[in-house]
C-alpha positions in Angstrom: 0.0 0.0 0.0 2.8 2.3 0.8 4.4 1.9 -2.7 1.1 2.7 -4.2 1.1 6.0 -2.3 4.2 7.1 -3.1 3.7 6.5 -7.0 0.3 8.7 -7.0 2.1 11.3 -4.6 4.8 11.5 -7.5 2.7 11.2 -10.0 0.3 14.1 -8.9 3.4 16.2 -8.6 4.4 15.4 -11.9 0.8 16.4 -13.3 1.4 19.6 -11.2 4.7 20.1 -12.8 3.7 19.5 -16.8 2.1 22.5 -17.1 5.4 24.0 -16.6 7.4 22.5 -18.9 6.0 24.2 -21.9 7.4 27.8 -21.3 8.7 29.7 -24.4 12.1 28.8 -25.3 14.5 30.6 -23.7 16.5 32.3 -27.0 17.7 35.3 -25.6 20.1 33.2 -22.5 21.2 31.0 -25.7 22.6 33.6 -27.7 24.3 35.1 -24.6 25.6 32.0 -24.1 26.8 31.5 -27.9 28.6 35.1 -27.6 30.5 34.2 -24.4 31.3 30.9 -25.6 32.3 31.2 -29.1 35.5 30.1 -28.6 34.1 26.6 -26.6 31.6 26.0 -29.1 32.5 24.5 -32.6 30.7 24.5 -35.8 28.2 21.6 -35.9 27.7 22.2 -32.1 23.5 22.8 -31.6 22.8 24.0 -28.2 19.3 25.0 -29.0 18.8 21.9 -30.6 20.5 19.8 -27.6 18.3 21.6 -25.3 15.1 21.4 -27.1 15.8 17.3 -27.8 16.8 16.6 -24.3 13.7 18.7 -23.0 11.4 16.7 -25.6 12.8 13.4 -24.7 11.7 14.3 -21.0 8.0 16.0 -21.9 7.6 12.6 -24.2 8.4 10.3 -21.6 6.3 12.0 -18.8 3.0 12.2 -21.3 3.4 8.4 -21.6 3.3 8.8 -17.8 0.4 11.2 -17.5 -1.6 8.8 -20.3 -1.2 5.9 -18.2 1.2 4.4 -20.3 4.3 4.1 -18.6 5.4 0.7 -19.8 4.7 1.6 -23.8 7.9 4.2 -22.9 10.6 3.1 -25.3 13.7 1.7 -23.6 16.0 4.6 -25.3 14.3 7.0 -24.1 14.3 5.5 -20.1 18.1 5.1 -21.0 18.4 9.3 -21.3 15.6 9.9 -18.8 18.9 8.5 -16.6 21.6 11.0 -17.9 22.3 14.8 -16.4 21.8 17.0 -20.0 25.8 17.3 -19.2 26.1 14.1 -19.4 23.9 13.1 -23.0 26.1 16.5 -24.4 29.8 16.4 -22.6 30.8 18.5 -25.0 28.6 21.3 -23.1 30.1 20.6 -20.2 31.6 24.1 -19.5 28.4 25.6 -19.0 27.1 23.3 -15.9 28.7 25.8 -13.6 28.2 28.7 -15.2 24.0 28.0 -16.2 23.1 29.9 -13.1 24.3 33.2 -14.7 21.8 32.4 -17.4 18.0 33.1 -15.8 15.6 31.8 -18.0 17.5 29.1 -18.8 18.6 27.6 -15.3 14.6 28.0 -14.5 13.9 26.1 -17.2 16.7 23.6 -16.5 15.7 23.1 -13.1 11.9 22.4 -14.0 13.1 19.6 -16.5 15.8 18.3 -14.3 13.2 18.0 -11.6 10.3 16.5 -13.5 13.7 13.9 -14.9 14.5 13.0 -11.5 10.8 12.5 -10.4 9.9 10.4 -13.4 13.4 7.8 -12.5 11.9 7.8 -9.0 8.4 6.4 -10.2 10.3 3.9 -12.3 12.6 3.0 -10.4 11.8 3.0 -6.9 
């Protein structure tokens, strides 16, 4: 019974926290970024599109969640749900310490990373 309980306490949290996720994207904190990072960032290196298919990867997985179909989630996409956005784009690394600077951004980092971290504990625990 107590396992029960805890999935629909992190589920509810996690209908709570979809509404969130779908913010504007945050442009403006990108291109700061790609003007203080020129040098760090090569050619064929996407941030926005990183962002955008890490963040999607997340929203897909939780609206299997929300639809009641957790176990139709595709095993690739489990296997991200359990890596940091750092860690799916090491080449990004650089900015893990410095996102904080970036407002819109790091809010919309945390929400994701949160949502991520609920959605392993559902699965997982």
């Amino acid at each position: 019974m107590e396992f029960n309980i805890r999935k629909l306490t992190i589920l509810d949290e996690l209908k709570q926290l979809n509404n969130d996720l779908y913010h504007p994207f945050p442009h403006e904190d990108i291109r700061k970024i790609q003007d203080k990072f020129s040098e760090k960032l090569h050619e064929d290196n996407l941030l926005t599109a990183d962002f955008n298919s890490y963040w999607m990867n997340i929203a897909g997985s939780l609206s299997y969640m929300l639809k009641g179909r957790t176990k139709k989630i595709p095993q690739n996409q489990i296997d991200e749900l359990k890596l940091t956005f750092f860690e799916v784009f090491p080449q990004y690394s650089f900015l893990e310490k410095e996102i904080s600077t970036y407002p819109n951004l790091h809010e919309e980092y945390k929400i994701y990373e949160k949502v991520r971290e609920l959605m392993l504990r559902y699965l997982f625990n």
